[in-house]
C-alpha positions as CSV (number, residue, x, y, z in Angstrom):
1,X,0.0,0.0,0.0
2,X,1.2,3.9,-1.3
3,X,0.3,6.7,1.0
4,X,1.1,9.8,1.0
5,X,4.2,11.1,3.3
6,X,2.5,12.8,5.6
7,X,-0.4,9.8,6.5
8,X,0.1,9.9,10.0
9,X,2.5,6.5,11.3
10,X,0.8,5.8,13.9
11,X,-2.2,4.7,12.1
12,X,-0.5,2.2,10.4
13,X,0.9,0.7,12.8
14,X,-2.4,0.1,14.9
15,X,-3.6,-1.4,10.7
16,X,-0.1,-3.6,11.1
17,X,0.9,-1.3,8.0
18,X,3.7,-2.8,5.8
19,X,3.8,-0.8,2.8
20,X,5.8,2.5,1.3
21,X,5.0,6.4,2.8
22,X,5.7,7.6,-0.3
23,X,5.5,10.6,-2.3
24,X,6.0,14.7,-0.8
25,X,3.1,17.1,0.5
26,X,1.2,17.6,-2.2
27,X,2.0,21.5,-2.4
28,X,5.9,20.8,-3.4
29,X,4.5,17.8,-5.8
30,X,1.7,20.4,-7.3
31,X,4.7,22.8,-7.9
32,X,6.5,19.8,-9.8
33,X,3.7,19.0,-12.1
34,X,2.7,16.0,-10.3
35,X,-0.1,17.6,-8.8
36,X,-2.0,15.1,-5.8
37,X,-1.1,11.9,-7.3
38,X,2.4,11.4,-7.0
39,X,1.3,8.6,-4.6
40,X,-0.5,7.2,-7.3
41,X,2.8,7.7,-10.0
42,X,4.9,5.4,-7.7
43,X,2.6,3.0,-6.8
44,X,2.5,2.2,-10.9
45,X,6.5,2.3,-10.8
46,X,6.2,-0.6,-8.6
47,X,3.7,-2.9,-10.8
48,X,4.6,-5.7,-11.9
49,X,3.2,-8.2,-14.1
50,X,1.8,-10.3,-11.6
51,X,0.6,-7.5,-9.4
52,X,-2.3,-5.3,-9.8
53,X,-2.7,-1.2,-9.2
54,X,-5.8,-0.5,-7.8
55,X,-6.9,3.0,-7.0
56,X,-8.6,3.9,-4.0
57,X,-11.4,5.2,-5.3
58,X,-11.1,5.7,-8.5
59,X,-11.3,2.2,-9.9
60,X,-14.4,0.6,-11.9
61,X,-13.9,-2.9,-9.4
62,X,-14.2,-0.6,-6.4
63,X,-17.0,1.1,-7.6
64,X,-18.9,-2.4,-8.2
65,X,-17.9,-3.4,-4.8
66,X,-19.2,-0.7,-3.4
67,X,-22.5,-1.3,-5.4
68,X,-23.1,-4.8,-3.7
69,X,-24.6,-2.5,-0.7
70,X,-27.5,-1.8,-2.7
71,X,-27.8,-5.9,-3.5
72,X,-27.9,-6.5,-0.2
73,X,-30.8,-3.5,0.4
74,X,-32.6,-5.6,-2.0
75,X,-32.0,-8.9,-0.2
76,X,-33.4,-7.4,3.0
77,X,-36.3,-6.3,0.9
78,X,-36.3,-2.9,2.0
79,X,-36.8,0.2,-0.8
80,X,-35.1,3.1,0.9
81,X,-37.0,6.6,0.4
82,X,-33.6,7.9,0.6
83,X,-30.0,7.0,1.0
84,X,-27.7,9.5,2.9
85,X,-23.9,8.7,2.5
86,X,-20.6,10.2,3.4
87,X,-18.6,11.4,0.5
88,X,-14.9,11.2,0.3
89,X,-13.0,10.4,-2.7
90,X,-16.7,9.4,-4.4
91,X,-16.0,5.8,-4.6
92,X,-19.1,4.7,-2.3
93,X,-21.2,7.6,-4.0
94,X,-20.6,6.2,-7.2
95,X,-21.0,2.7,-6.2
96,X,-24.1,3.4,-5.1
97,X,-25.7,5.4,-7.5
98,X,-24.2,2.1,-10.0
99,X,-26.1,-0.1,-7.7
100,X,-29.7,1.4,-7.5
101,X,-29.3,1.9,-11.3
102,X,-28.9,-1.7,-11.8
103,X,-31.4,-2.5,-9.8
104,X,-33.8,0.2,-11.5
105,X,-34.1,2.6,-8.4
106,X,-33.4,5.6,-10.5
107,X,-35.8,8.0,-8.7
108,X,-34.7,7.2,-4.9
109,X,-32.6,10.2,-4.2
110,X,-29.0,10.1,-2.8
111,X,-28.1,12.7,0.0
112,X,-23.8,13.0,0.4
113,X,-22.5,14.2,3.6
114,X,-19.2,15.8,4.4
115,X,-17.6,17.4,7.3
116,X,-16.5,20.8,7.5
117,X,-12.8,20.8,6.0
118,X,-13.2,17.8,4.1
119,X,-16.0,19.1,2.1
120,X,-14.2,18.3,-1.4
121,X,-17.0,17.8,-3.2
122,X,-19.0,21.0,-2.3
123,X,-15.9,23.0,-3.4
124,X,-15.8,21.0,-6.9
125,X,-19.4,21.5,-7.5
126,X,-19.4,25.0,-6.8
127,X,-16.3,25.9,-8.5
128,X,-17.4,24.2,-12.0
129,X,-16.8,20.9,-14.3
130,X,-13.1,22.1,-15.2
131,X,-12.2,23.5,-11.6
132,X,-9.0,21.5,-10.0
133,X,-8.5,20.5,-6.8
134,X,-6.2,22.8,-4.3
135,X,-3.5,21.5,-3.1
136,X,-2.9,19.7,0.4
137,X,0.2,19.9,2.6
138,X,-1.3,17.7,5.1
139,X,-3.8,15.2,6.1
140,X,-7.9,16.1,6.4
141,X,-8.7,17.1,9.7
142,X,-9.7,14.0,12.1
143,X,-12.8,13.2,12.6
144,X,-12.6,10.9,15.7
């Protein structure tokens, strides 16, 4: 696993992380031309042909896996009147919205949440279709 130099240690190492804190604060990468994924640039350098890069969030297998949680809606046999979901990199967003389209819930509406300071997607909606995202020197603020 690839993350960013300043993800705090000490989380890994309640995970039992064994992986590579890689890449710079995004600010000093932004000014290289690398912009916010130079995590993401040396994650590829390290594929091989029997491994597999898969982003975080950004990935069409995430996505769908993230969709089995409207399957399993179904299976309970419940049809929500609305779903309200917290919104990060828009992985589980996605997902979801995939999953009530396949399962022809196209009119049950989909509330995101995020917190104050981590509000990524608010910023990218209001700023336009072609805005790009600011750069970060740091991780987003804790939550717990």
């Amino acid at each position: 696993m690839i993350t960013p130099q300043y993800t705090m240690k000490n989380e890994h190492h309640k995970q039992d992380f064994h992986g590579v804190l890689g890449g710079q604060p995004c600010r000093e990468a932004a000014a290289r031309g690398t912009g916010q994924e130079l995590p993401n640039v040396l994650a590829q350098s390290m594929v091989s042909a029997s491994d597999a890069f898969v982003h975080p969030f950004d990935d069409p297998l995430v996505r769908q896996g993230h969709s089995t949680m409207v399957d399993e809606i179904v299976r309970a046999g419940v049809r929500p009147g609305v779903i309200v979901l917290s919104v990060g990199g828009g992985g589980v967003l996605c997902g979801v919205v995939q999953g009530l389209h396949r399962h022809g819930w196209t009119e049950v509406p989909v509330v995101a949440v995020e917190p104050v300071g981590a509000d990524s997607l608010a910023q990218s909606v209001a700023a336009g279709p072609d805005a790009q995202a600011p750069p970060r020197d740091g991780p987003l603020p804790r939550l717990a």
